[in-house]
N, CA, C and O atoms as a GROMACS GRO file, in nm:
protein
  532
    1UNK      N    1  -5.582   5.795  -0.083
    1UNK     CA    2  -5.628   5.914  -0.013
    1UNK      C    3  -5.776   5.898   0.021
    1UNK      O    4  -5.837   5.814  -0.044
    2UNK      N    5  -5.831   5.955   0.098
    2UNK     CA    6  -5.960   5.919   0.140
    2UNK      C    7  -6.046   6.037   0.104
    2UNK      O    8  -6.009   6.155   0.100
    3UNK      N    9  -6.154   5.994   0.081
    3UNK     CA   10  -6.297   6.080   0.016
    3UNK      C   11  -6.326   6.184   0.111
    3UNK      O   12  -6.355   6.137   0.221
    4UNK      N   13  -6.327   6.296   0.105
    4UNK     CA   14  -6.389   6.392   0.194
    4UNK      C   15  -6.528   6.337   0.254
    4UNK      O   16  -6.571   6.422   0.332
    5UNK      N   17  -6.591   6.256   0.248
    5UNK     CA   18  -6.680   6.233   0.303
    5UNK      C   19  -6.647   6.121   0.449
    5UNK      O   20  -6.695   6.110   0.562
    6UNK      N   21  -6.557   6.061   0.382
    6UNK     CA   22  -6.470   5.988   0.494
    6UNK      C   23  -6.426   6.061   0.587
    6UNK      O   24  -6.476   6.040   0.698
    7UNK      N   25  -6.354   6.137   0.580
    7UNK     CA   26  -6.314   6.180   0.692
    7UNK      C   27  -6.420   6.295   0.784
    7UNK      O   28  -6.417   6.316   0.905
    8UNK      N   29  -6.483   6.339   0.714
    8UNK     CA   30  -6.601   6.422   0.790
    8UNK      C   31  -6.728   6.291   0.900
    8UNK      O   32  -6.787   6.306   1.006
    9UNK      N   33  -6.720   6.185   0.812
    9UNK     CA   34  -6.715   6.086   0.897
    9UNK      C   35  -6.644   6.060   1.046
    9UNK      O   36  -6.696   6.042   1.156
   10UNK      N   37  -6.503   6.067   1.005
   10UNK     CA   38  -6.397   6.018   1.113
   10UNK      C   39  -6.387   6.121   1.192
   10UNK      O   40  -6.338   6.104   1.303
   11UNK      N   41  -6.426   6.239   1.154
   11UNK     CA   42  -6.477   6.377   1.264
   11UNK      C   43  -6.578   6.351   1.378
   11UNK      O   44  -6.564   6.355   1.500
   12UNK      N   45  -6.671   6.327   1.309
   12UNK     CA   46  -6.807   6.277   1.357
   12UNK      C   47  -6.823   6.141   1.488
   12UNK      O   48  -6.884   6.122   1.593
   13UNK      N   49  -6.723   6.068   1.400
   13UNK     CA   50  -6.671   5.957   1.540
   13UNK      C   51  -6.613   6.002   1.628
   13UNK      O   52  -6.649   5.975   1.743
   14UNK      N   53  -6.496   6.092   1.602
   14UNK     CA   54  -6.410   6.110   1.718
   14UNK      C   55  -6.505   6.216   1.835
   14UNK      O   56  -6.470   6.241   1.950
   15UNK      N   57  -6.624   6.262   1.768
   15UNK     CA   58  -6.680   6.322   1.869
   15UNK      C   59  -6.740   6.258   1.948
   15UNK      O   60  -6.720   6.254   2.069
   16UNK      N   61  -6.847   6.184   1.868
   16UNK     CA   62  -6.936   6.058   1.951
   16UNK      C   63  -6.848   6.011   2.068
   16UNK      O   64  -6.886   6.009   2.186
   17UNK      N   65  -6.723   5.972   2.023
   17UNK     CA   66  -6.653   5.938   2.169
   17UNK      C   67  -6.597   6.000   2.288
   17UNK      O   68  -6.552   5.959   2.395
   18UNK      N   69  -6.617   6.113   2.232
   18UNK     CA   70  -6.597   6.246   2.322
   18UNK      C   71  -6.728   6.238   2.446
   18UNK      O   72  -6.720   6.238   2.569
   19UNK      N   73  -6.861   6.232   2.343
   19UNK     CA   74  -6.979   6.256   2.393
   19UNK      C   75  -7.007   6.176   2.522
   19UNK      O   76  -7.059   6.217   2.626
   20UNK      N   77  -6.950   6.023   2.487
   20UNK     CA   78  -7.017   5.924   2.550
   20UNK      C   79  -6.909   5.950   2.657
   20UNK      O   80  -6.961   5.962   2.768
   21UNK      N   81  -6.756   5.964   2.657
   21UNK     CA   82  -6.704   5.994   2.752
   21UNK      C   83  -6.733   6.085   2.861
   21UNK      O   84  -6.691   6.057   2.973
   22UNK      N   85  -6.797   6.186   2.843
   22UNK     CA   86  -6.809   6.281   2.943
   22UNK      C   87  -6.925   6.211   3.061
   22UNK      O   88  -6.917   6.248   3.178
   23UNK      N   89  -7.034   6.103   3.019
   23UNK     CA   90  -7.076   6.013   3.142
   23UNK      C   91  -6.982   5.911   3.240
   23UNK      O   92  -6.994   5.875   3.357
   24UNK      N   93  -6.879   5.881   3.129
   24UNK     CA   94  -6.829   5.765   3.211
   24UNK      C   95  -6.703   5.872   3.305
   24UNK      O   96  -6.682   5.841   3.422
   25UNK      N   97  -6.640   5.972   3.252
   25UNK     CA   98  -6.587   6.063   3.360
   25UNK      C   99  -6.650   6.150   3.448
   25UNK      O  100  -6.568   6.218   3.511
   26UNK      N  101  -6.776   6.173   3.478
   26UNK     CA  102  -6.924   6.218   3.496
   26UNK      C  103  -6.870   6.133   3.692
   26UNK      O  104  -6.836   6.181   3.800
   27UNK      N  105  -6.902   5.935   3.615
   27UNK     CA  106  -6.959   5.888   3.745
   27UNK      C  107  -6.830   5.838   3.787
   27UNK      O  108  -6.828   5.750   3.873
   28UNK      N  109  -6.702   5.889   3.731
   28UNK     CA  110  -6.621   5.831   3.777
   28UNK      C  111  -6.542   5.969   3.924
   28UNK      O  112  -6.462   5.960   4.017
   29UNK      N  113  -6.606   6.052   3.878
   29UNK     CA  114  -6.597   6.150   3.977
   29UNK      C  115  -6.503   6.295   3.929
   29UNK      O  116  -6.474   6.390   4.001
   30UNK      N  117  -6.462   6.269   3.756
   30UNK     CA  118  -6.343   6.350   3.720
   30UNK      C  119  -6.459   6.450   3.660
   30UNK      O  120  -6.507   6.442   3.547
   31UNK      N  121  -6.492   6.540   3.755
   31UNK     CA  122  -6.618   6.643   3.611
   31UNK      C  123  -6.523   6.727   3.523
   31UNK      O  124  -6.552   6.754   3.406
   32UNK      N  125  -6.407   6.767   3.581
   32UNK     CA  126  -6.358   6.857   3.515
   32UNK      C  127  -6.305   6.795   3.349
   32UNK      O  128  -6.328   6.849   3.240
   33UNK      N  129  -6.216   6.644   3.380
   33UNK     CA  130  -6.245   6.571   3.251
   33UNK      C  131  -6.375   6.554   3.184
   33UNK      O  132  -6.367   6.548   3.061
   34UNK      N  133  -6.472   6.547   3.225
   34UNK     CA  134  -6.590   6.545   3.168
   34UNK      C  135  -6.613   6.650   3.100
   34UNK      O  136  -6.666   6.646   2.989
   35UNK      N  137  -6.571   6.765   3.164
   35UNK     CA  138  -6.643   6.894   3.083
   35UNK      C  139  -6.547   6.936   3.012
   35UNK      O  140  -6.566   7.051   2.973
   36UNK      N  141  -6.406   6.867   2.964
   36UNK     CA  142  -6.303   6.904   2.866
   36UNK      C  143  -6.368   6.814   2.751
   36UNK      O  144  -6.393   6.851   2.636
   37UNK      N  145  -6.387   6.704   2.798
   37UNK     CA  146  -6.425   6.616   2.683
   37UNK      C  147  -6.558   6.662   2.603
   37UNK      O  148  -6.577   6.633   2.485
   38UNK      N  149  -6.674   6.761   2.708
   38UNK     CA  150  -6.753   6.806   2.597
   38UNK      C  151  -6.718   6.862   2.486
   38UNK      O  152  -6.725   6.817   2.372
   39UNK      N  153  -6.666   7.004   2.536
   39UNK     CA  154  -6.555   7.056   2.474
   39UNK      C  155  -6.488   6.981   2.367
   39UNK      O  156  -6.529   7.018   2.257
   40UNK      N  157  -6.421   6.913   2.363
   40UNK     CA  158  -6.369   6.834   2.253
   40UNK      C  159  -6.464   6.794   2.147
   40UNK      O  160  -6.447   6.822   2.028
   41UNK      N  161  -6.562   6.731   2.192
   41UNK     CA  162  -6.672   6.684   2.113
   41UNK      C  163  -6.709   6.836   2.049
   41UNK      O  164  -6.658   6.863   1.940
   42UNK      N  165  -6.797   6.934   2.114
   42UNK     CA  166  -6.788   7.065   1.990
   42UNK      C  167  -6.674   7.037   1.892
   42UNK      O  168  -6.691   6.988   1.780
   43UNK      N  169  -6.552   7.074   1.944
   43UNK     CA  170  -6.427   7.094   1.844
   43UNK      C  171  -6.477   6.998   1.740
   43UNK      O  172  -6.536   7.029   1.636
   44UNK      N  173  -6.452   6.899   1.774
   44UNK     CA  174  -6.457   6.776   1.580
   44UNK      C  175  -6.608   6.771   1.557
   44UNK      O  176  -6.653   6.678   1.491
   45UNK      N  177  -6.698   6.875   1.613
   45UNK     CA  178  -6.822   6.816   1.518
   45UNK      C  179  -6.833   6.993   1.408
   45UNK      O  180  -6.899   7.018   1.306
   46UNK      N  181  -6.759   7.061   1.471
   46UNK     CA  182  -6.694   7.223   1.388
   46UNK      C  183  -6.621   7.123   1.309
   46UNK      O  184  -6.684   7.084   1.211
   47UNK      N  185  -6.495   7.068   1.327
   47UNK     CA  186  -6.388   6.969   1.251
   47UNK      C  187  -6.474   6.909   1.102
   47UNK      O  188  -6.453   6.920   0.981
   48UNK      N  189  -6.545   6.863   1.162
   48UNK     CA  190  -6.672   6.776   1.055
   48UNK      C  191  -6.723   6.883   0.972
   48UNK      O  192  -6.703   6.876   0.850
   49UNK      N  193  -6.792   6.992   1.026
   49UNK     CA  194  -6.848   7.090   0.924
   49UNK      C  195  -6.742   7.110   0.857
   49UNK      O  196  -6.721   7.054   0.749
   50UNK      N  197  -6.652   7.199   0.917
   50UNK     CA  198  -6.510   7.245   0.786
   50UNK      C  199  -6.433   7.215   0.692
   50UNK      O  200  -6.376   7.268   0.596
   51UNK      N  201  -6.452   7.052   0.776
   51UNK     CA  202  -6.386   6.951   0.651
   51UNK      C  203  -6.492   6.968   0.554
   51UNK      O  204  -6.446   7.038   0.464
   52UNK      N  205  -6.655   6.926   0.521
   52UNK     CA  206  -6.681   6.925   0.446
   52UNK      C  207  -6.756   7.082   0.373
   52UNK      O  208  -6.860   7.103   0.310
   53UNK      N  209  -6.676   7.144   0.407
   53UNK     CA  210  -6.720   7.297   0.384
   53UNK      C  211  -6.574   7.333   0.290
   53UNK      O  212  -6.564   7.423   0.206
   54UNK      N  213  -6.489   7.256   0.324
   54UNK     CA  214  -6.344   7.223   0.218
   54UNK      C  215  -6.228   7.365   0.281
   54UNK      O  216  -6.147   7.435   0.219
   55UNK      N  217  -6.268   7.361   0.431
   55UNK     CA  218  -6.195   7.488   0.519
   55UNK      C  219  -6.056   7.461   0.516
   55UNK      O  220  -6.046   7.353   0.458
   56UNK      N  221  -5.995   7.483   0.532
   56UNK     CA  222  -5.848   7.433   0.606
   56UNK      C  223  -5.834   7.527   0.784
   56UNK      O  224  -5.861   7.637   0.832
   57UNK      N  225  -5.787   7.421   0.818
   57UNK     CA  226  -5.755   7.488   0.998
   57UNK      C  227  -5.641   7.326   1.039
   57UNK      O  228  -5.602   7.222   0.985
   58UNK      N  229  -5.630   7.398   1.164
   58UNK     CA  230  -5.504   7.319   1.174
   58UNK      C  231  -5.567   7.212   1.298
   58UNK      O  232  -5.656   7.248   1.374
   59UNK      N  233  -5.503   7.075   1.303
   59UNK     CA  234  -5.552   6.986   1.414
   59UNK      C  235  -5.590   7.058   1.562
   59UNK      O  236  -5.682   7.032   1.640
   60UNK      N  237  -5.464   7.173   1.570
   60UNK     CA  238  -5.481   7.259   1.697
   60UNK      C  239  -5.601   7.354   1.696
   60UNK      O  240  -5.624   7.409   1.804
   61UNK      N  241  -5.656   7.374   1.628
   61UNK     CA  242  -5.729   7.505   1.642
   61UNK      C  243  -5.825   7.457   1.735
   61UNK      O  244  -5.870   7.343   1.719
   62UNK      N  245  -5.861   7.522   1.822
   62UNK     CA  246  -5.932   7.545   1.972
   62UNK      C  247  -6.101   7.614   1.886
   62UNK      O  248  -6.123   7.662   1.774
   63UNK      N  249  -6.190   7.586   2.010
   63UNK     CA  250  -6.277   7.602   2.005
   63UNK      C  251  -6.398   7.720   1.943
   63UNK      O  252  -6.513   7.720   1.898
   64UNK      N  253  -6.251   7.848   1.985
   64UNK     CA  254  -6.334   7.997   1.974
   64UNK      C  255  -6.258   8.015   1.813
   64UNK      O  256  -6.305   8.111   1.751
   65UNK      N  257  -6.169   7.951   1.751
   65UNK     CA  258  -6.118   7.960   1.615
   65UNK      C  259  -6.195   7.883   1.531
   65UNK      O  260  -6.213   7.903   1.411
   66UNK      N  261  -6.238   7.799   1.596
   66UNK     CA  262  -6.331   7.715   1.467
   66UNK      C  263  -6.471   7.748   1.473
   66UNK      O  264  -6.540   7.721   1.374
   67UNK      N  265  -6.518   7.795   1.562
   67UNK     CA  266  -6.666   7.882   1.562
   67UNK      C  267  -6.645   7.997   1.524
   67UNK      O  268  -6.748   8.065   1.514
   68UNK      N  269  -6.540   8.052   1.496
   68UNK     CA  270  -6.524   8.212   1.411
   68UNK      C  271  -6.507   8.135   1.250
   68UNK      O  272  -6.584   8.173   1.162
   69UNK      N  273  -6.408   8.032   1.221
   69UNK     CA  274  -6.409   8.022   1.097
   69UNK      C  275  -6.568   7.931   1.035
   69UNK      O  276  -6.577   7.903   0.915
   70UNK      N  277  -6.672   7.897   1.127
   70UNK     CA  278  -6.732   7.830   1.031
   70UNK      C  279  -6.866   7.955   1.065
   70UNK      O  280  -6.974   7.944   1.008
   71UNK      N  281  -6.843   8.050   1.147
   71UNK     CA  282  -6.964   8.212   1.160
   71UNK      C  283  -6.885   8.257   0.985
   71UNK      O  284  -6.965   8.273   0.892
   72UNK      N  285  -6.809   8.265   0.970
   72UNK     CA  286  -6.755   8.308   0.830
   72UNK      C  287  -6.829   8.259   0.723
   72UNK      O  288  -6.897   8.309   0.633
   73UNK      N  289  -6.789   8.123   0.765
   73UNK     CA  290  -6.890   8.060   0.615
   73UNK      C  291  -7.037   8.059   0.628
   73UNK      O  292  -7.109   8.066   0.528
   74UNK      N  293  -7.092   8.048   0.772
   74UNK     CA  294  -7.225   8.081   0.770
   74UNK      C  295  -7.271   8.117   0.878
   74UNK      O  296  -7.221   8.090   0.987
   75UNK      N  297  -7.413   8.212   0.851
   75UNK     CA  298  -7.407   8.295   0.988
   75UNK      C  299  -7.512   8.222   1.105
   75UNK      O  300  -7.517   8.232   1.228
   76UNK      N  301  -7.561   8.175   1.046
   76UNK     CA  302  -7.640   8.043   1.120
   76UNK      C  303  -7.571   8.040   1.246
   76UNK      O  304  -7.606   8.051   1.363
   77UNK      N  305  -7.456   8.022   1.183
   77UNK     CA  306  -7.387   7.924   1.326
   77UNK      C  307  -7.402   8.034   1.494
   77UNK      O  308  -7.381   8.006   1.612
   78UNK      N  309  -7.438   8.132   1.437
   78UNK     CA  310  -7.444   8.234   1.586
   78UNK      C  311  -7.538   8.128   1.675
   78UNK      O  312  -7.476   8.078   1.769
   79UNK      N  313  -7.618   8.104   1.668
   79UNK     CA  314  -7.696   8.032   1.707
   79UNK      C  315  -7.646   7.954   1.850
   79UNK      O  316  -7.709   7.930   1.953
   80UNK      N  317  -7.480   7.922   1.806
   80UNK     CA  318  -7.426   7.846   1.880
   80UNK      C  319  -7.286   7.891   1.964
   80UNK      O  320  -7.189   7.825   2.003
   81UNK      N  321  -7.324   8.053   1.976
   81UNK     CA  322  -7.239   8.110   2.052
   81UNK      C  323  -7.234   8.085   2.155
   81UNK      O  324  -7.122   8.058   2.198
   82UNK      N  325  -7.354   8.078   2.253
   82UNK     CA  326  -7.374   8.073   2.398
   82UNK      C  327  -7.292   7.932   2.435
   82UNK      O  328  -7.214   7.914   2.528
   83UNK      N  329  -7.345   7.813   2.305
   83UNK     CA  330  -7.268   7.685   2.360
   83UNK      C  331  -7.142   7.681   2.362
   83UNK      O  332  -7.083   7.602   2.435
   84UNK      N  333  -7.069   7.781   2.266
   84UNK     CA  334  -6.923   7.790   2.248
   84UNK      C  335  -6.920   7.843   2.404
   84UNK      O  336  -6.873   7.768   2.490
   85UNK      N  337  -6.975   7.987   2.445
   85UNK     CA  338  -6.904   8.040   2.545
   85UNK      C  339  -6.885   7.929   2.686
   85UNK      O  340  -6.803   7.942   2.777
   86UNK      N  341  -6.968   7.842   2.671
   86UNK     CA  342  -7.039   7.701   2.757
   86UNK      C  343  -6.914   7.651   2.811
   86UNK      O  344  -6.855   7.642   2.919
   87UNK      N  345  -6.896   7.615   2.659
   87UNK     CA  346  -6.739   7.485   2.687
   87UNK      C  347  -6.615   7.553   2.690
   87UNK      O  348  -6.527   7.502   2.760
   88UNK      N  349  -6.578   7.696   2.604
   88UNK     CA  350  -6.416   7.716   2.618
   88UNK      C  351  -6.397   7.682   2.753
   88UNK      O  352  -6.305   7.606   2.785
   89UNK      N  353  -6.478   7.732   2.839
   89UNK     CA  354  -6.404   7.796   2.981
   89UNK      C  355  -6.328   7.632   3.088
   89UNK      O  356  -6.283   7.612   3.201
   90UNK      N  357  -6.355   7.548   2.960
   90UNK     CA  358  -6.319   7.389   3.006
   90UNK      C  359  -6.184   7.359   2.931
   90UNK      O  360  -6.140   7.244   2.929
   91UNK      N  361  -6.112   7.476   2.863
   91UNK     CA  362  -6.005   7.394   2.746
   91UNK      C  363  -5.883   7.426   2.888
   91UNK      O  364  -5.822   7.523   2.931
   92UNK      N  365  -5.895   7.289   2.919
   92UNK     CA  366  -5.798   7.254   3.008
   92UNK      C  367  -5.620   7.209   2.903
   92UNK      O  368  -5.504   7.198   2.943
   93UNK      N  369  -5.654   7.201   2.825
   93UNK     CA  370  -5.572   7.143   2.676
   93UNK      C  371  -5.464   7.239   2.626
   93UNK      O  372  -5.388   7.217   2.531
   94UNK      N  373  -5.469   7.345   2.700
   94UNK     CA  374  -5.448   7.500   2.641
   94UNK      C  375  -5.324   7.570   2.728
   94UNK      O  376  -5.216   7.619   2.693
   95UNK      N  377  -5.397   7.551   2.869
   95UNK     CA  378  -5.368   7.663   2.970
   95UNK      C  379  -5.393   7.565   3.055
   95UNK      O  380  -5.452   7.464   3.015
   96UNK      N  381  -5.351   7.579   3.190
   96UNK     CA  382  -5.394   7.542   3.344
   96UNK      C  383  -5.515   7.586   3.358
   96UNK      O  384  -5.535   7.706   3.339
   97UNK      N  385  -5.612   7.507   3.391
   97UNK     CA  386  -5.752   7.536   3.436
   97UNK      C  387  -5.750   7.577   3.575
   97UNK      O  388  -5.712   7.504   3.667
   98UNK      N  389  -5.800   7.718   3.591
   98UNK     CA  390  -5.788   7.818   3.743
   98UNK      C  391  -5.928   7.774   3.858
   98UNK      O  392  -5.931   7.779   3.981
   99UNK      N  393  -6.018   7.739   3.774
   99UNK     CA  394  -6.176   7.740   3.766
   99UNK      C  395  -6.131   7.610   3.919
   99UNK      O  396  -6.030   7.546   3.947
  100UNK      N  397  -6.260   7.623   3.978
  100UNK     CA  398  -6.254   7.481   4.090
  100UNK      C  399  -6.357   7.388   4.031
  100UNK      O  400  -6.435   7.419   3.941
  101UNK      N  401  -6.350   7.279   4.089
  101UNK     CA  402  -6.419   7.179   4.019
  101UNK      C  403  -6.521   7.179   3.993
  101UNK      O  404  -6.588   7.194   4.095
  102UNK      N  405  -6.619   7.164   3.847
  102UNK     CA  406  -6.753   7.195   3.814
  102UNK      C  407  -6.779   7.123   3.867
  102UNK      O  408  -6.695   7.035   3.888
  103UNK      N  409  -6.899   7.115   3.920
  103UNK     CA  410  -7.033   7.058   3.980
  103UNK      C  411  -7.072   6.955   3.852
  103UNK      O  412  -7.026   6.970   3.739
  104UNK      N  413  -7.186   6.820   3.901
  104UNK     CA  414  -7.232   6.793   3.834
  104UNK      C  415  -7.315   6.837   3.744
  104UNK      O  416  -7.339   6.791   3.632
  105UNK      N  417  -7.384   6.986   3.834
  105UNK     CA  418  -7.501   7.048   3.716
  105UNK      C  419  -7.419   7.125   3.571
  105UNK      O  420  -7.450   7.133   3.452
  106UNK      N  421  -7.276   7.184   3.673
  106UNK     CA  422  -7.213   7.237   3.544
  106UNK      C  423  -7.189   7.153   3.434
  106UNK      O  424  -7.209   7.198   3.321
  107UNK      N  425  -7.142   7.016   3.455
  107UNK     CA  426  -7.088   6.892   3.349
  107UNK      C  427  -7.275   6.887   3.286
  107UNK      O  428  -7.304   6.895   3.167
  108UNK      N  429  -7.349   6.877   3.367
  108UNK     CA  430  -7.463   6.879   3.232
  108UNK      C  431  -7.459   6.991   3.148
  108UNK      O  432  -7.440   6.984   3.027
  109UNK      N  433  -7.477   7.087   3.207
  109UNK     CA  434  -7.442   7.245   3.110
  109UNK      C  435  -7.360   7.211   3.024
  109UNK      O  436  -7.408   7.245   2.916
  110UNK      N  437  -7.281   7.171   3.011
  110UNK     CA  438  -7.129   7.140   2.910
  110UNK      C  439  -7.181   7.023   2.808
  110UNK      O  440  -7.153   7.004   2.690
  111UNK      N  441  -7.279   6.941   2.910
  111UNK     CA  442  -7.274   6.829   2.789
  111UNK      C  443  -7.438   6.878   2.706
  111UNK      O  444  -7.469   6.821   2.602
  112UNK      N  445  -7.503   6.954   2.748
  112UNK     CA  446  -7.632   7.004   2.678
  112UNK      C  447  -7.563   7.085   2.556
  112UNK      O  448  -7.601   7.060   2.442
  113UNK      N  449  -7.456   7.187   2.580
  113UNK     CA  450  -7.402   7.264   2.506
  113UNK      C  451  -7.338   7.155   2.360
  113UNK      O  452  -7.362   7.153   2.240
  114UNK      N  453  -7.256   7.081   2.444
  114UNK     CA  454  -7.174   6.972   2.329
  114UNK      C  455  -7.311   6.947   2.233
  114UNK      O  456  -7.317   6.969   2.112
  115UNK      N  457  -7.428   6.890   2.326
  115UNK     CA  458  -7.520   6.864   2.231
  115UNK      C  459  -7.591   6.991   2.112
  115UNK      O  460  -7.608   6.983   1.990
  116UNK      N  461  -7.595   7.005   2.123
  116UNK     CA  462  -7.632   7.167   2.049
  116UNK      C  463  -7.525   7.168   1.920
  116UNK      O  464  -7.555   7.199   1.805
  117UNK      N  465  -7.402   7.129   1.966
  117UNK     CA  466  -7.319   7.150   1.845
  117UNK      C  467  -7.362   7.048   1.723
  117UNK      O  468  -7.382   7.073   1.604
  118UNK      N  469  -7.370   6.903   1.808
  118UNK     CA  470  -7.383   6.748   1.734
  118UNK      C  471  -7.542   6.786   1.676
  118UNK      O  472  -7.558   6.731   1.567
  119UNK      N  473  -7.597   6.822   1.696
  119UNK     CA  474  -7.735   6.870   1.652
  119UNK      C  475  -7.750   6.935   1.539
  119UNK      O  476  -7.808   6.886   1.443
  120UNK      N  477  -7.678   7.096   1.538
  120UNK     CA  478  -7.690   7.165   1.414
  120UNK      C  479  -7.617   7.132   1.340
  120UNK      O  480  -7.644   7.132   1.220
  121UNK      N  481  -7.497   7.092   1.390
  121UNK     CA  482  -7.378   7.025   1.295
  121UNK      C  483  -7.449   6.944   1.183
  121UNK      O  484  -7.476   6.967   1.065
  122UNK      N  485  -7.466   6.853   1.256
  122UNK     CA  486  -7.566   6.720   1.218
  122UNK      C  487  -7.701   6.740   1.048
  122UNK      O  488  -7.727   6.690   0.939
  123UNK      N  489  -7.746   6.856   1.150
  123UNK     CA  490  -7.863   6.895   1.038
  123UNK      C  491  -7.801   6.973   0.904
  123UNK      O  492  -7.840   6.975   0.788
  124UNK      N  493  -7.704   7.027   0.961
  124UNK     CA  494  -7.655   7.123   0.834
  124UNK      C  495  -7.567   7.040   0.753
  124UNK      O  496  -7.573   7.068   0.633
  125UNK      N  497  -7.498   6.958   0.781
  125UNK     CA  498  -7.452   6.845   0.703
  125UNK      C  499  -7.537   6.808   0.622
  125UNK      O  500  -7.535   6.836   0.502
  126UNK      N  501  -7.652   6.717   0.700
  126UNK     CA  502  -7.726   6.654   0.612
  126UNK      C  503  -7.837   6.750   0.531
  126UNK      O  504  -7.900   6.693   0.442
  127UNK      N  505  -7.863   6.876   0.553
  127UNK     CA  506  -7.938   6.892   0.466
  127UNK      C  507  -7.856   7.022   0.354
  127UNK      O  508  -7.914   7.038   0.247
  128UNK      N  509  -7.769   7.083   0.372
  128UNK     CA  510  -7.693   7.192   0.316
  128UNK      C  511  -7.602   7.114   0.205
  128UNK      O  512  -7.603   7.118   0.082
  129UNK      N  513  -7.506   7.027   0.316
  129UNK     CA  514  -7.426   6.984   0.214
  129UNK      C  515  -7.408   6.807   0.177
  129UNK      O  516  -7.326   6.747   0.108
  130UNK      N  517  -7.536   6.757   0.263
  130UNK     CA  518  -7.595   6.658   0.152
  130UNK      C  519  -7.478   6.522   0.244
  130UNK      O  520  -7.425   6.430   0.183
  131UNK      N  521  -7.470   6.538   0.333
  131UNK     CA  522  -7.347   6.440   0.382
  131UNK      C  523  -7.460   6.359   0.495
  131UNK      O  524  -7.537   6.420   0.569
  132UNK      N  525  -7.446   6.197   0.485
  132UNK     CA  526  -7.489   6.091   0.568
  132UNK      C  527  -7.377   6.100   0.713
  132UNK      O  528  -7.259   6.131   0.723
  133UNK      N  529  -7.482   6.055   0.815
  133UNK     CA  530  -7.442   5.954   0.923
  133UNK      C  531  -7.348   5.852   0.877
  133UNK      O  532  -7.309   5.765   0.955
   0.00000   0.00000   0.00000
């Protein structure tokens, strides 16, 4: 079985690849993939906090469920409402996306937001609950 620190790890990766994806679907001309994949990246870097916050949620839980369950455990996280409201409106994963194609400025909006998550995530890991890069 693997160490809770492992897998808050393997959270942490699966976002990074989220992150870096949203450039290469960026210049490939797909923004709307781009700005799902920010989106994603929030999701597992919430994934990462909860795991090591010892939450339970399910692989499915979407974006506005895992920013309510980790505002629960701490209120900090308001902080990162605006970025939540940023990316849902991208969970193409869910529902048919109605929206017309974001713009490039929107895919930065989405990926500034993603960043915001990998940021506090990041800090509150390492300094709350003591967890490495």
């Amino acid at each position: 079985m693997k160490e809770k620190s492992d897998l808050v790890r393997a959270w942490i990766q699966r976002a990074e690849r989220h992150l870096s994806d949203v450039g290469i679907y960026l210049t490939k001309g797909e923004s709307l993939v781009a700005c799902y994949k920010a989106l994603l990246a929030g999701e597992k870097y919430l994934k990462a906090y909860l795991t090591a916050a010892d939450a339970n949620f399910y692989a499915s839980d979407g974006l506005d469920r895992l920013i309510q369950m980790a505002l629960e455990r701490d209120p900090r996280f308001t902080v990162l409402k605006a970025a939540s409201q940023e990316l849902v409106r991208y969970d193409i994963g869910s529902r048919i996306y109605t929206g017309r194609e974001p713009s490039a400025r929107m895919v930065l909006g989405a990926l500034q937001a993603a960043t915001k998550f990998k940021q506090f995530v990041l800090d509150l890991l390492r300094a709350d609950l003591r967890v490495e890069d």
